[in-house]
C-alpha positions as CSV (number, residue, x, y, z in Angstrom):
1,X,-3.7,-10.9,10.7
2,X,-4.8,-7.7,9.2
3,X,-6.7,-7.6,5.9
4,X,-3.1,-5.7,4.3
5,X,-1.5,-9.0,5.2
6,X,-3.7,-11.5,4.5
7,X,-3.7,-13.9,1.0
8,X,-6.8,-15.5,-0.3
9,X,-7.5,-17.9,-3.7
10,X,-9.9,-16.6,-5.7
11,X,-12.1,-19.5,-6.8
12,X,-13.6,-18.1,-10.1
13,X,-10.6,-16.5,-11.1
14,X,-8.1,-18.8,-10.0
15,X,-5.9,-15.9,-9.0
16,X,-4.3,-15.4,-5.7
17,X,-5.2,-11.9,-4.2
18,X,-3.7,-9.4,-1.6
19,X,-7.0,-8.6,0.5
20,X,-10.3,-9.3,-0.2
21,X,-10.6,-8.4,-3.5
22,X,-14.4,-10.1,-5.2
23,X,-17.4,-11.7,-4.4
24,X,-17.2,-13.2,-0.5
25,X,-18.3,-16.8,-2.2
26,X,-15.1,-17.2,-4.2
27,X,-12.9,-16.4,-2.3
28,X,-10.9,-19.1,0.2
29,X,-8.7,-17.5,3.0
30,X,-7.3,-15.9,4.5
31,X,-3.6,-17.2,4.5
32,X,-0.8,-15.9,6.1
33,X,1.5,-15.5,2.6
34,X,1.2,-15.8,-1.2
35,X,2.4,-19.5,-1.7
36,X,0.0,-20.8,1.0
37,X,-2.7,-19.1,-0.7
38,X,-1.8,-20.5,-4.3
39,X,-2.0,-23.9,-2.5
40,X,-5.4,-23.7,-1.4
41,X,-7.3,-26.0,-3.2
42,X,-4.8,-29.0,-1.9
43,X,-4.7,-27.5,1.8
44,X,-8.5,-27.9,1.3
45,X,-8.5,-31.2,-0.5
46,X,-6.2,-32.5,2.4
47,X,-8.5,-31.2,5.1
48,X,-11.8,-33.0,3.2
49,X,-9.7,-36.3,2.9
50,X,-9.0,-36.3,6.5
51,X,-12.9,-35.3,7.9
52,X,-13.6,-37.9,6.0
53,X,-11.3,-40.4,7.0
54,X,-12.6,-39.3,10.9
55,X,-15.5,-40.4,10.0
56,X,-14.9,-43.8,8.4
């Protein structure tokens, strides 16, 4: 992916963003397209539940 095409969630704003637009720290990404980036805080929620299910 190039940065013209990649999504990310913008954690203090709680905007999706085309590029990396702010601070490096809020930002989670990239994503391929717009609706994966708006569910980023449930792909990451999904990811958590199942590290920690790994290591139960």
């Amino acid at each position: 992916m190039s940065n013209e095409t990649e999504w990310y969630y913008n954690l203090s704003t709680r905007q999706v963003t085309k590029g990396k637009v702010g601070d490096v720290f809020d930002r989670m990404g990239p994503y391929p397209d717009e609706a994966t980036a708006r569910q980023a805080l449930e792909i990451a929620a999904a990811r958590n539940a199942s590290a920690d299910s790994d290591d139960d």
